[in-house]
N, C-alpha and C positions, 0 to 999 in steps of 0.2 A: 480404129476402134469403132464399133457400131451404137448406135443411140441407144439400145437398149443396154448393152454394156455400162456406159458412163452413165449413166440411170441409177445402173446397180450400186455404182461406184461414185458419189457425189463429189467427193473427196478431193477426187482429179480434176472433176472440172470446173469445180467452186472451192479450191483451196487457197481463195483470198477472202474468202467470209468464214465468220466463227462457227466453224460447227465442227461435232467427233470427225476425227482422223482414225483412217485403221493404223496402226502403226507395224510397218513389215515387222522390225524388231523389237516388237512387246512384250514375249516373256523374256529376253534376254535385260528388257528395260528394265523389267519388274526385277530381274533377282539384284540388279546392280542396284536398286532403289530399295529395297530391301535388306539389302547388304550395308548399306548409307543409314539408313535407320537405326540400324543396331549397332552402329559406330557411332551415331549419334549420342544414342544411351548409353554407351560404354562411356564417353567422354565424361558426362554425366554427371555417372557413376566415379569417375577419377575426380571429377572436381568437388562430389561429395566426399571421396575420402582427402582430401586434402593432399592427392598427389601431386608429383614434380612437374613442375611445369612445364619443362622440358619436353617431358612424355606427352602431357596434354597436348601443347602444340604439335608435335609429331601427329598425333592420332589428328588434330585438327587439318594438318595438309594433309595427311592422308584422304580425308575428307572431301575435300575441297579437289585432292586430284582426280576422286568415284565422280563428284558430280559436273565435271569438269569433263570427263568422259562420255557421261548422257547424254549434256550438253550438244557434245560434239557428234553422237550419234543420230539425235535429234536434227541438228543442224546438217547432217550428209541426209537422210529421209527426207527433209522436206527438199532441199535443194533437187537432190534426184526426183524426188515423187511430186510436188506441188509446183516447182517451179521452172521445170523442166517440161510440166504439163501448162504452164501458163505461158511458157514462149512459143509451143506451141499452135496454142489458140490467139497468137498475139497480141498478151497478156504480159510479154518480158519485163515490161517498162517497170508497171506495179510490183512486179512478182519480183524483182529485183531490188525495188527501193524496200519494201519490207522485209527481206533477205539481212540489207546489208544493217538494215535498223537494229536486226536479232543478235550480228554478228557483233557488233560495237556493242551491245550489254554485254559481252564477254571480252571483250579486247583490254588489258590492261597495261 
């Protein structure tokens, strides 16, 4: 990759400090986050009418499985895209220990 490319592209080669990420899979993020949102209100919605609980909890994993999916989509883009570009620049060390930090808030 040439200088003026990773220039273009901050992302790769400072993807251990806080700044916007392009995300390869953004509109796909956006409809599943979208999708989670109106499940959210629907829930809601069920807990204002006084529905089964039953049901509620349903729509609730249902939930929980969309954003558990993001998640997981989130976590293959950076792995590939950030951290992949951090072992490169032999960077693995860091780029690995805050990997696994992200991976453990989801490990149950």
């Amino acid at each position: 990759m040439t200088s003026t490319r990773a220039a273009s592209r901050p992302t790769e080669a400072h993807c251990l400090e806080p700044q916007p990420v392009v995300q390869p899979h953004k509109q796909a993020l956006l409809k599943r986050l979208n999708r989670v949102e109106g499940q959210v209100r629907g829930v809601a919605q069920m807990v204002q009418d006084d529905r089964y609980c039953v049901d509620v909890l349903t729509q609730v994993a249902a939930i929980r499985s969309a954003l558990d999916a993001v998640a997981l989509q989130l976590l293959e883009d950076h792995t590939r895209g950030c951290v992949a570009n951090a072992v490169r620049a032999d960077r693995g060390d860091q780029a690995i220990e805050e990997l696994m930090t992200a991976v453990k808030r989801f490990a149950r």
